[in-house]
Structure formats: C-alpha cells, structure tokens
N, C-alpha and C positions, 0 to 999 in steps of 0.2 A: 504493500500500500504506500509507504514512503516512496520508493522508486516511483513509481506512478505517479504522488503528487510532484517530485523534483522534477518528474523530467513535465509536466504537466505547467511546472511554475517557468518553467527554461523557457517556452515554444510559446507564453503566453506574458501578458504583461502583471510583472506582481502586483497584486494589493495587499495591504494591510490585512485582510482577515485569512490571506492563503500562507502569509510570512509566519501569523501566530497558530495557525492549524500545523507550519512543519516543525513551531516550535516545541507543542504539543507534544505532536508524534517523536520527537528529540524526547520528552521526560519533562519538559520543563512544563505545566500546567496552571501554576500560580501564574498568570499574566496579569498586566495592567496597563489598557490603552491610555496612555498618556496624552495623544491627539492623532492626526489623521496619517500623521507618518512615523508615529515613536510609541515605540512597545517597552514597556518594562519588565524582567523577571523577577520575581518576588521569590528572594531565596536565601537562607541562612547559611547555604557552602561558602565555599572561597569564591568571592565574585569574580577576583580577575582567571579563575581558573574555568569559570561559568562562562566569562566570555570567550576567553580561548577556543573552547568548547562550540560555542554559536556561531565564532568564525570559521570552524571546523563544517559544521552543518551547510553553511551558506558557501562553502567553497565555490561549490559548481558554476554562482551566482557573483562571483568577485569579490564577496565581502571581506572587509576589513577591519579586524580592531586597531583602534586608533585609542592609546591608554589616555590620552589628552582633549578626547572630543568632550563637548562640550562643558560644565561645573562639577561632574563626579571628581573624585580624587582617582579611580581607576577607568574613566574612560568611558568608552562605549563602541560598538560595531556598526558600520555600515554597510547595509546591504543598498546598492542600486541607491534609491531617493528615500530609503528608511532605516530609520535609526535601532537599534534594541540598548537597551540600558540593563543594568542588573542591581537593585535593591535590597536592601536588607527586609526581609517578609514580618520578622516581629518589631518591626519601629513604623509601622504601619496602623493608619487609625488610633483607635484609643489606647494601643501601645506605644503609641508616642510616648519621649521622656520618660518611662519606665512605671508612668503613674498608673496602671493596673498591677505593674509589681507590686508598689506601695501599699495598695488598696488590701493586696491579699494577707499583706503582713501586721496591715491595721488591724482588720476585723478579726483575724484570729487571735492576737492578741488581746484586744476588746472583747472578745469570746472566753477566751482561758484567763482575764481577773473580772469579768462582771461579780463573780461573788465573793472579792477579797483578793488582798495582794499576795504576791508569788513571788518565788524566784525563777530567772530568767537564763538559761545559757544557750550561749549563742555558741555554734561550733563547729569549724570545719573536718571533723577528725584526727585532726595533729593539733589543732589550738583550740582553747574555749575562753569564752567573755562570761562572766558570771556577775550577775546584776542581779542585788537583793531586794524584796520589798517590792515587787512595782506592781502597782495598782492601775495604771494605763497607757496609754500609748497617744502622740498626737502629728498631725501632717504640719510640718512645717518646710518644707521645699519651694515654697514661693518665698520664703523670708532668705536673699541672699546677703544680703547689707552685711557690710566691713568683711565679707570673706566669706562668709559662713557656706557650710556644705552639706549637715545634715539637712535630709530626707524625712526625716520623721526622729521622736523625743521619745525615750522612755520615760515614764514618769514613777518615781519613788511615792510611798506615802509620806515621805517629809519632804514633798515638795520640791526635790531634786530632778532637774532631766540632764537624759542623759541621750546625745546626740549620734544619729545611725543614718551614714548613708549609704544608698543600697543600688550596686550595680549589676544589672542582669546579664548572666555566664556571655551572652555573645558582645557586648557592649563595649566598643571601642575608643570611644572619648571621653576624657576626663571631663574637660570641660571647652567653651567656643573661649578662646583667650582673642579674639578682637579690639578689647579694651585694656587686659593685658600684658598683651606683649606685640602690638603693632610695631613699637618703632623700633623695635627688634629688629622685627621680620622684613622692617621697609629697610633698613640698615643693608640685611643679609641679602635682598633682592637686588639692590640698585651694587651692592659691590660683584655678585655674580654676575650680573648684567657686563659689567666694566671688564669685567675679567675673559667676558666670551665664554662665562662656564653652563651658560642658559641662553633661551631664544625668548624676549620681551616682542611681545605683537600687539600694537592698536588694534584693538577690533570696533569701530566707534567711538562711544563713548567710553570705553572699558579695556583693561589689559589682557592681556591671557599669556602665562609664561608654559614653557617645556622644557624640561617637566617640570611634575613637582620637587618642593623643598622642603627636606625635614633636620631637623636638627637636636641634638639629645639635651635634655634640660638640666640645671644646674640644680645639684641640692633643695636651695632654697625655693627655686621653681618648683620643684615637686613636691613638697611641701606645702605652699601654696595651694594648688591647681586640684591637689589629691585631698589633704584635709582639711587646706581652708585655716579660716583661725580659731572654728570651736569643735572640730574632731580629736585631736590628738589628748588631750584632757582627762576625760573617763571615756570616750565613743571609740566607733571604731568602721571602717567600713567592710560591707558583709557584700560577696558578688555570689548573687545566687537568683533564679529568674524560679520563683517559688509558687508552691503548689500549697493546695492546706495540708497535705503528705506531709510535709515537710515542718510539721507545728506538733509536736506529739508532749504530752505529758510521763512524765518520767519520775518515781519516786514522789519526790513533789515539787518538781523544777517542772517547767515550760522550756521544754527543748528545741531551738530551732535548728535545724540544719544544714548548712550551707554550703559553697562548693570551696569560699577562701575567704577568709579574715584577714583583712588589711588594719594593723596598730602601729606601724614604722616603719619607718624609711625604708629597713631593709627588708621588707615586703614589695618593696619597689622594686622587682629583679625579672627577669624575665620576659614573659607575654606582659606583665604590669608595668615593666619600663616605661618612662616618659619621655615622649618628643614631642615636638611643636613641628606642626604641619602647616606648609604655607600653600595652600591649593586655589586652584581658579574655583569662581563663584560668580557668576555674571550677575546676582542678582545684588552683590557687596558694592553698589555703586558709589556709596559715597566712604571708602575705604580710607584708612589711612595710612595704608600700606603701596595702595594703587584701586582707584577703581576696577572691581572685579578680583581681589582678590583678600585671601578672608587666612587666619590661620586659628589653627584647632590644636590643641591639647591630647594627645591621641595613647593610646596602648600600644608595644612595641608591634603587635599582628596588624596595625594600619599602617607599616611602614613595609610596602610591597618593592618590588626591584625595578618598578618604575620610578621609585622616588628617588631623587638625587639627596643623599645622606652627606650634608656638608658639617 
C-alpha cells in the first residue's frame, strides 16, 4: 500500500493530506496541521532523529532536512512546497508548562492531609527529602519575583512552606533566560559573527543565524536558572511527569516517587547540565540580542550536533 501511494504521490501533484497519509503509513500518526503547507509530528523520540527519518520517507520526493529552517532549534524538512516540523507531543495543550503535572501533585497531596498532617518523602530511590508535619500543599508558579522557582509550597502546620519545583522526565528547559542573559548572548553572536565562525542573514525585519549557539553556564548561572533564590533553602527540585501511582502511603509517610531529586549543584551533571541556547525565533522581534532571536536555559539533551558549542 505505501509503494502505491509513493509512486501514486510521484506521477501526481502532492497535497497536504496525501504528505500526512505517507506520514501515517511511516508510524508517525500524532499529526498536527499547522496551515495549508506545514504538518507537525507530535512526538516525545529524539526529534532530530524523527526528522532524519521523514527525510528518509520523502527521499523519492527530494526532501530535505534543513536543521535551520524556520524558529525550531532542530529544524524542519522540506518536501516540494511543504514543510513537516516535529514537536514535542506532551507540551501540547493543557500540558503546557507542566501545569497538569502540578495539578496531579496538588490534589493528591490535598487528598493524603484532608484529615490531619503527615509526613512527606519525596524520593528518587538513591535520595529522599523528608518533610514533617505538613498539612497542605499550594500552587505558586505564577509568583516568579526576585528569582523565585518553586512550582508549588509544602505547607507545615506551623506555618512553614516549603518550596518544590517540579520538572517532567522529558523537559528540557530550565528556564527562557531572555531577560537574563541577552547581552550575553548578543556579546557571543556579534563576536562569532566577526570571526566568520557563523552565517548572520537579514530576513526582513528579523535575523536568523546558522547554526545555533550554545554555551555551558557558569556556576552561579546554574544556580540561578535551576533554583532560583528560594529553592536551595529547605526545597528541592523533583523531575518526574507523575501519575497518582506515584502518591502511595507508606507506614505513615506520604511517599512520592520520582524519577530524580535535584538539592545541589552537583546534581547538575549530566542530561541536567546547563547551557544557554541562542536559537532563531522569528516571533522575538523586539530582541535584544537581534531581532528574531531568543536564548533559553536548556538540559545538556537540547544541545544536539547541530549546535555550535562555543
């Protein structure tokens, strides 16, 4: 049936709905028409290995991945007059910014002190956070003033909170550093620029470099970006994209279970390493880095081998 439709799409003029019928028949089934020539896959694999894959599919058809086309940080494929992008499928709709995570950590916990306060441990199997006394829980993630990063507050019966931000297993950015760490990033672009180590292109009103730029953050940067100025205190950050599975009483502690406990620095290592990503954004027009371009806070897994690591 695939040979059919390729050679079916060859001898005829593609559209849009015969590109996502081979993307289909490919595996790929979460789609999302973005407009009359740009298809999305909604998918939590490796995206740049997603697209590889696409350009793989469209061979017959000339398609290209291009890791620079349009504001992704990896790119996109073109086939012919249309585009395929590849998304992350759980930051979609009301998973947006993680606040269904939150929700689920709220209510269970709201569930397990409605009748009186507990204790609390939180633990990824090799570490545990053990918090006494707490009688509830509250959403504070819109409160970011002076740094702050907790997600939500444990609260003690004497009136104590205690600060948890909470990142889900595929989550790659710490945080949008736009504000700061621009003139960083404009520093590191305009001297790469000078140097012929990158291509700066006017596109209109807006810039767009190739590639991207990443660069590994200092101590105190990470510090910063990761806990803010009321994590490291009594809190701790928890990465875990949670079930109520995952909320079990035990003895007489409220046990949650997670996948990694972040309380220091040297949790920062690995996949959790921190770099500042400087990527196109055509929609960052009034940037202060360049029009169109934006830089992010990112987990060492955003930092793919199309980024130029300066």
């Amino acid at each position: 049936m695939a040979k059919l439709l390729a050679d079916a799409i060859s001898n005829f003029n593609l559209t849009i709905a015969e590109l996502e019928n081979r993307l289909k028949l490919s595996g790929y089934k979460n789609l999302k028409r973005d407009s009359s020539r740009t298809s999305s896959i909604l998918t939590d694999k490796n995206r740049v290995e997603v697209l590889e894959h696409v350009e793989e599919v469209f061979q017959d058809l000339g398609a290209l991945y291009d890791p620079n086309k349009g504001s992704s940080s990896i790119g996109a494929v073109t086939v012919g007059q249309y585009t395929v992008k590849a998304r992350p499928a759980s930051k979609q709709g009301s998973f947006s910014a993680g606040i269904q995570n939150e929700l689920i950590m709220i209510k269970s916990v709201e569930q397990y002190t409605s009748n009186g306060s507990i204790n609390v441990r939180i633990t990824d199997g090799v570490k545990s956070k053990v918090y006494k006394d707490i009688i509830g829980i509250e959403e504070v993630g819109r409160d970011t003033s002076g740094r702050k990063k907790a997600d939500v507050n444990l609260i003690t019966k004497f009136n104590k909170r205690i600060p948890i931000s909470i990142k889900k297993d595929n989550a790659e950015m710490w945080e949008s550093a736009d504000s700061y760490w621009a003139d960083k990033a404009k520093k590191i672009i305009d001297s790469l620029e000078l140097k012929k180590k990158i291509k700066v292109e006017s596109v209109g009103s807006i810039f767009k470099i190739t590639p991207n730029v990443a660069t590994l953050a200092s101590p105190e940067e990470k510090k910063n970006v990761v806990f803010g100025s009321d994590i490291l205190t009594d809190g701790c950050v928890v990465v875990k994209t949670f079930s109520p599975k995952d909320f079990i009483i035990k003895d007489d502690e409220l046990v949650i279970n997670t996948t990694k406990i972040i309380d220091s620095m040297n949790d920062l290592r690995g996949r959790y390493e921190v770099y500042f990503l400087i990527r196109n954004d055509s929609s960052r027009k009034g940037s202060k880095i360049r029009p169109g371009l934006r830089v992010l806070a990112v987990q060492n897994t955003r930092i793919n081998k199309n980024v130029l690591v300066v």
